[in-house]
C-alpha positions as CSV (number, residue, x, y, z in Angstrom):
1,X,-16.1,0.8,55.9
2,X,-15.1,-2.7,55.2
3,X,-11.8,-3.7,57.7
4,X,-10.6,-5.7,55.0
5,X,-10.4,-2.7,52.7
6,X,-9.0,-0.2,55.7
7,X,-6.2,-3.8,56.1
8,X,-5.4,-3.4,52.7
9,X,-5.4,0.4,51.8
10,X,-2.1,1.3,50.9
11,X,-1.0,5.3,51.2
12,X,1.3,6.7,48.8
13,X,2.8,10.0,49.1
14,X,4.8,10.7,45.3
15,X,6.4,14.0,44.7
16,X,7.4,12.9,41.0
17,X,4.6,10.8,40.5
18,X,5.7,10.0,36.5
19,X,8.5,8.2,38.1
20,X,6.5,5.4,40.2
21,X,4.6,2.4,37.8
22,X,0.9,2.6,38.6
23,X,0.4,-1.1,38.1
24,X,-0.5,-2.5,41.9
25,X,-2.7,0.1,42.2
26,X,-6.8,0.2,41.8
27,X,-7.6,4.1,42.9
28,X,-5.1,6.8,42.2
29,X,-6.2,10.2,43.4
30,X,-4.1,12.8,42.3
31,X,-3.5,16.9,43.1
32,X,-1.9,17.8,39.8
33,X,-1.3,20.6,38.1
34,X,-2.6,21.6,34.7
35,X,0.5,21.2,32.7
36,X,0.9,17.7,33.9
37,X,-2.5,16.6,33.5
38,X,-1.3,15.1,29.9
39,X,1.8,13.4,30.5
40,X,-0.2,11.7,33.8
41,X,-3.4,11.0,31.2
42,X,-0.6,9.4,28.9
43,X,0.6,7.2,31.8
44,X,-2.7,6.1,33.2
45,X,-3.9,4.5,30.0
46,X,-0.5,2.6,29.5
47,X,0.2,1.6,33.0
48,X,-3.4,1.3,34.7
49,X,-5.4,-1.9,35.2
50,X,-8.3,-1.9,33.4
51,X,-10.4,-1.6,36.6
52,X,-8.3,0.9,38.3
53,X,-10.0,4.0,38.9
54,X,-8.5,8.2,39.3
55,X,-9.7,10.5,41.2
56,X,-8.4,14.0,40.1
57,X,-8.7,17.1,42.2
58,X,-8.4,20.3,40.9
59,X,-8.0,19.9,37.8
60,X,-9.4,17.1,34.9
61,X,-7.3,15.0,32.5
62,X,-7.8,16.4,29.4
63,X,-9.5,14.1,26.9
64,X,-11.0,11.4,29.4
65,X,-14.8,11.6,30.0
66,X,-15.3,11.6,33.9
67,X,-17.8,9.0,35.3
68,X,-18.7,11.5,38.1
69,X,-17.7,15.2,38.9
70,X,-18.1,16.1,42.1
71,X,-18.3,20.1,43.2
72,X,-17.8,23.1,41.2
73,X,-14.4,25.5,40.5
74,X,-11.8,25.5,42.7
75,X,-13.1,22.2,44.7
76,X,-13.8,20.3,41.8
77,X,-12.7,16.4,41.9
78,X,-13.5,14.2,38.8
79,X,-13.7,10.4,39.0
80,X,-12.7,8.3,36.6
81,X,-12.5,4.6,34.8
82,X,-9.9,3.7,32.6
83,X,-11.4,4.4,28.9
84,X,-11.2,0.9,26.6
85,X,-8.7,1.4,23.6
């Protein structure tokens, strides 16, 4: 891996994650749970840049179309760009 990218990684742990704006980041991976999925889908398209990307684990957001799904089930992890309005 790039050391620039390692340099400029930045870790964030959120336990209320519809609390903390989403707009200095580029990847998001989140462990959510089904009845959040919307509100989190709802907040992505309004506060992500337009070339940020998610990665969700364990479950999908409801009405985006993934760009890749990785696994099956229980280990399932969906990748995804930020749709166009």
């Amino acid at each position: 891996m790039n050391k620039s990218v390692i340099h400029n990684t930045k870790l964030t742990r959120l336990s209320i994650p519809l609390k903390v704006k989403l707009t200095t980041y580029d990847t998001i991976v989140i462990f959510g749970v089904s009845e959040m999925m919307q509100k989190l889908q709802d907040k992505f398209q309004v506060e992500m840049t337009d070339d940020a990307q998610v990665l969700a684990c364990r479950f999908p957001l409801p009405n985006w179309k993934p760009t890749q799904v990785i696994e099956e089930g229980i280990d399932s992890v969906w990748l995804y760009q930020k749709p166009k309005p």
